[in-house]
C-alpha positions, 0 to 999 in steps of 0.5 A, spaced: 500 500 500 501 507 498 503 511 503 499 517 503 503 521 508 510 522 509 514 523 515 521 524 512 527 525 519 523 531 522 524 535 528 520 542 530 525 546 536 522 551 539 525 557 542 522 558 549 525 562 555 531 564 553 533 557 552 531 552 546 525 546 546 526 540 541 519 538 541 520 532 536 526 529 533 528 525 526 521 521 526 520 518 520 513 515 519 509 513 513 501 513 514 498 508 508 493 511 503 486 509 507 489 508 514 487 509 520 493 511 524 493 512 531 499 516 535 500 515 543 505 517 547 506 521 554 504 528 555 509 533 552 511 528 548 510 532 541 503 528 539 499 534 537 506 538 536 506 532 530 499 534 528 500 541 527 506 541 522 502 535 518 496 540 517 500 546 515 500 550 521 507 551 523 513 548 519 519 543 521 525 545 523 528 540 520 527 534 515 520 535 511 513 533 511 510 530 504 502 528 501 502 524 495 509 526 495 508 533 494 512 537 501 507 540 505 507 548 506 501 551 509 494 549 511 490 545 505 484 543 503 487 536 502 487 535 510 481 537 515 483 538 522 478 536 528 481 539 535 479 536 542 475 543 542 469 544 538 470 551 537 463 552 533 460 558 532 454 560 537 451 563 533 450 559 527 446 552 527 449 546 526 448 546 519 451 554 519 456 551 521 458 546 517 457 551 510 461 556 514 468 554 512 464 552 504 462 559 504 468 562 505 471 558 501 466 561 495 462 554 495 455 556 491 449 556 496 446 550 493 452 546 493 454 548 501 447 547 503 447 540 500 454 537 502 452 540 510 446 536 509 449 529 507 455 531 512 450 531 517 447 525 516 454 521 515 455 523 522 447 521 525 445 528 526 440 529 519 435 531 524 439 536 528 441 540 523 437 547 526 440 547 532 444 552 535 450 549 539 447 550 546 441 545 545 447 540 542 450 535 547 458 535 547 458 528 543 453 532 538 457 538 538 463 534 536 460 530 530 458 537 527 466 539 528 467 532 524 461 534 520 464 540 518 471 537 516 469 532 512 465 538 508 471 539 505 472 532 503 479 532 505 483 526 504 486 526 510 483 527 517 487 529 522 484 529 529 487 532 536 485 528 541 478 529 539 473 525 544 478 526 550 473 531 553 467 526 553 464 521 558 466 515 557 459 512 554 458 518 549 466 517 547 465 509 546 459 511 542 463 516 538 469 511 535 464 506 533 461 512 529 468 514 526 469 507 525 462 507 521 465 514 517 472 511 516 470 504 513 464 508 508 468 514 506 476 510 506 478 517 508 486 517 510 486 518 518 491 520 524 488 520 531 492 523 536 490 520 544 492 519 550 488 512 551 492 506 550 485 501 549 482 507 545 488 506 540 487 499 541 479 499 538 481 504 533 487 504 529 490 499 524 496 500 526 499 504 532 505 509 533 508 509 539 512 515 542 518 517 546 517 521 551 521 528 549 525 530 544 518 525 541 520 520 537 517 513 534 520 508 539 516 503 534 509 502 530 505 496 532 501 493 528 493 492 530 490 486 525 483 486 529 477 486 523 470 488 523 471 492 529 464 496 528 462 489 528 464 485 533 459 486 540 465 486 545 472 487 542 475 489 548 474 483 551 477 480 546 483 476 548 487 479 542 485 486 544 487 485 551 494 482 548 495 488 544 493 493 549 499 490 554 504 490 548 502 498 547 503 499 554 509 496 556 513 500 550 509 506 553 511 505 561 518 507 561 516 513 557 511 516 562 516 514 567 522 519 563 517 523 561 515 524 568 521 525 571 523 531 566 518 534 568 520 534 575 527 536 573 524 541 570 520 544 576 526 544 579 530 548 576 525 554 574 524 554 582 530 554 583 531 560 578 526 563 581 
């Protein structure tokens, strides 16, 4: 299979406090057209930090970044981003807010109305599509975030911890949806969690990552099929199995990255 993204030997330094941060290092990592790839690792490891330079949000220091084969030089239509935070207009309704980034784009009436109704029904939110985002529960607020992303019809979906603010009922409910929408559209997606069995349940294969400088420590393959169809994966002995594995790589990392950030505590007290 194809690769759809490359991570080609990037690093991102930032310059903070007078001294300077290596977030990511030399992290090289394909992404195959069609997958769903989730990367883990402790906090402060460079996760989100990854995902920013993929949609173009800020640039690598070193090495480069390429879809289809083309270097990524800033936000494009070709990749949709859904943060953690829905970050939804009030004052628009669920549909007004999936047309929004079509109209200013210059998409013709007709057609964003039209491609927001079908976004919305993708989700499970065809009957919602005139409420206001007050009279939408988080769960729903974040399926019209996905809603508005995939208006685009990217081909790359970049997601930030998405589903990280949500009771674990609706957060369950959640990826069985984004299942459902990755296995009828055959998007490209990225997935960025803290969860390990959250990884497990979705991800093809998993990317495990060093705490900082991040790094891929190593990239687990997660061969379970027909997740959205089985009733209970996670009491699957092969999903118990590939949950320790994830953990274990996991373990020490959180433990390094713990103890930096102690390290680090320390020395600004001491500064102060």
């Amino acid at each position: 299979m194809t690769a759809k993204v490359s991570f080609d030997n990037v690093g991102k330094r930032f310059h903070a406090r007078g001294r300077t941060v290596t977030a990511i290092d030399d992290v090289t990592l394909d992404v195959r057209t069609g997958e769903f790839l989730v990367i883990v690792g402790p906090s402060g490891c460079g996760k989100s930090t990854l995902l920013d330079l993929l949609g173009g949000l800020t640039t690598p220091t070193s090495g480069r970044i390429l879809v289809d084969g083309q270097p990524v030089r800033g936000p494009g239509l070709d990749r949709g981003v859904v943060f953690q935070q829905y970050a939804l207009l009030p004052w628009r309704t669920a549909q007004g807010n999936v047309e929004f980034g079509l109209e200013a784009k210059g998409v013709p009436r007709r057609d964003r109305v039209e491609r927001a109704r079908d976004q919305l029904e993708l989700v499970g939110l065809g009957g919602f599509a005139d409420r206001y985002p007050h009279e939408l529960s988080g769960g729903m607020k974040q399926r019209v975030a996905i809603a508005r992303s995939l208006a685009f019809d990217p081909e790359v979906l970049l997601m930030d911890e998405p589903f990280a603010a949500l009771d674990a009922q609706t957060r369950d409910g959640l990826q069985d949806e984004l299942l459902r929408i990755w296995e009828r559209t055959g998007k490209t997606i990225v997935f960025i969690t803290h969860g390990i069995e959250e990884a497990v349940y979705l991800g093809q294969r998993v990317a495990v990552m060093t705490s900082r400088p991040g790094r891929i420590k190593e990239v687990i393959e997660v061969p379970l099929t027909a997740r959205s169809a089985t009733e209970d994966l996670r009491s699957d002995p092969a999903f118990t199995r590939y949950r320790h594995e994830i953990w274990s790589l996991l373990r020490d990392e959180v433990s390094r990255a713990q103890r930096q950030e102690l390290t680090r505590d320390r020395q600004e007290a001491s500064v102060a």
